[in-house]
C-alpha positions in Angstrom: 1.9 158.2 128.8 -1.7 159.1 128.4 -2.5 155.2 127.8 -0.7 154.3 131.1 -2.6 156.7 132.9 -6.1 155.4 131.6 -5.2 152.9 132.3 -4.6 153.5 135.8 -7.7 155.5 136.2 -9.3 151.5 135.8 -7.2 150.3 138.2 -7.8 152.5 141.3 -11.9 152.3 140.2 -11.1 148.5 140.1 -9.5 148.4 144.0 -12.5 150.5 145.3 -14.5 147.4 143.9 -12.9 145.2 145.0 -13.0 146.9 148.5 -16.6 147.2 148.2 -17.0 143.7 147.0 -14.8 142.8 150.2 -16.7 144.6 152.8 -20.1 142.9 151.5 -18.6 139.2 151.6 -17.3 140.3 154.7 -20.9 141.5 156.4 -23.0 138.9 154.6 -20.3 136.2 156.6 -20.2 137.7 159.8 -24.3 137.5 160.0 -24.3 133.9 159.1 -21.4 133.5 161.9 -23.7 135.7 164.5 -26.2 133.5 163.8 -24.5 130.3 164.1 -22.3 130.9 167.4 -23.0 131.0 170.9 -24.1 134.1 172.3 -21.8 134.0 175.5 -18.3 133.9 173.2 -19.8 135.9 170.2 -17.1 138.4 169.8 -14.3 135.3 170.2 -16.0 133.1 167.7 -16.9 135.9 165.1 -13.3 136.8 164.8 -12.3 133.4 164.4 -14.9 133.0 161.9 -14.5 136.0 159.9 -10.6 135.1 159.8 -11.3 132.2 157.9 -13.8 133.6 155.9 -12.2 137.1 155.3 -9.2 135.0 152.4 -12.1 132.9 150.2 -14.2 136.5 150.2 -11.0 138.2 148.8 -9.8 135.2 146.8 -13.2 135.1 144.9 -13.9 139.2 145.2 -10.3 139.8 143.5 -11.0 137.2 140.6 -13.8 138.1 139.7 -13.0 141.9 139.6 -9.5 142.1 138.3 -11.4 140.0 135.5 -13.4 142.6 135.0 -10.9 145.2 135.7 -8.2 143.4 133.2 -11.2 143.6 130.3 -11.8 147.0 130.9 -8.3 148.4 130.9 -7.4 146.2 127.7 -10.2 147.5 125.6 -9.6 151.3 126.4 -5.7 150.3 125.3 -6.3 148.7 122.4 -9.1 151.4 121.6 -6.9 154.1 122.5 -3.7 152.5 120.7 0.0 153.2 121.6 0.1 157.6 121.4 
C-alpha cells in the first residue's frame, strides 16, 4: 500500500509537469502565430493555430515526461521493494 501511494505521489508531481510543460509549448506557439498572422483576424487565426499546435505540444510534452515520470516511479519501487 505504501509503494502504491509513492508511487502516486510521482504521478500527480508528473501531471503538474506536464501541465507546466503544456502551458510553455502552448505560449512559445501562440507568439510565433501572433507573429506570423494578420493583425485584422488575429484572434481567428491564433485559435486556429494554437488548435493545431496545442496536440504535437502535448504529444511531445507527455513523452517526454511520463518518460521521466515512469523512471522515477520505477526506481522508488524497486528501491522501496514490495512492503
Amino acid at each position: 500500500m505504501r509503494t502504491c501511494m509513492y508511487a502516486c505521489v510521482f504521478f500527480a508531481r508528473c501531471a503538474r509537469w506536464m501541465r507546466a510543460c503544456v502551458h510553455a509549448c502552448m505560449r512559445a506557439c501562440v507568439h510565433a502565430c501572433m507573429r506570423a498572422c494578420v493583425h485584422a483576424c488575429m484572434r481567428a487565426c491564433v485559435h486556429a493555430c494554437m488548435r493545431a499546435c496545442v496536440h504535437a505540444c502535448m504529444r511531445a510534452c507527455m513523452r517526454a515526461c511520463v518518460h521521466a515520470c515512469m523512471r522515477a516511479c520505477v526506481h522508488a519501487c524497486i528501491c522501496i521493494g514490495p512492503l
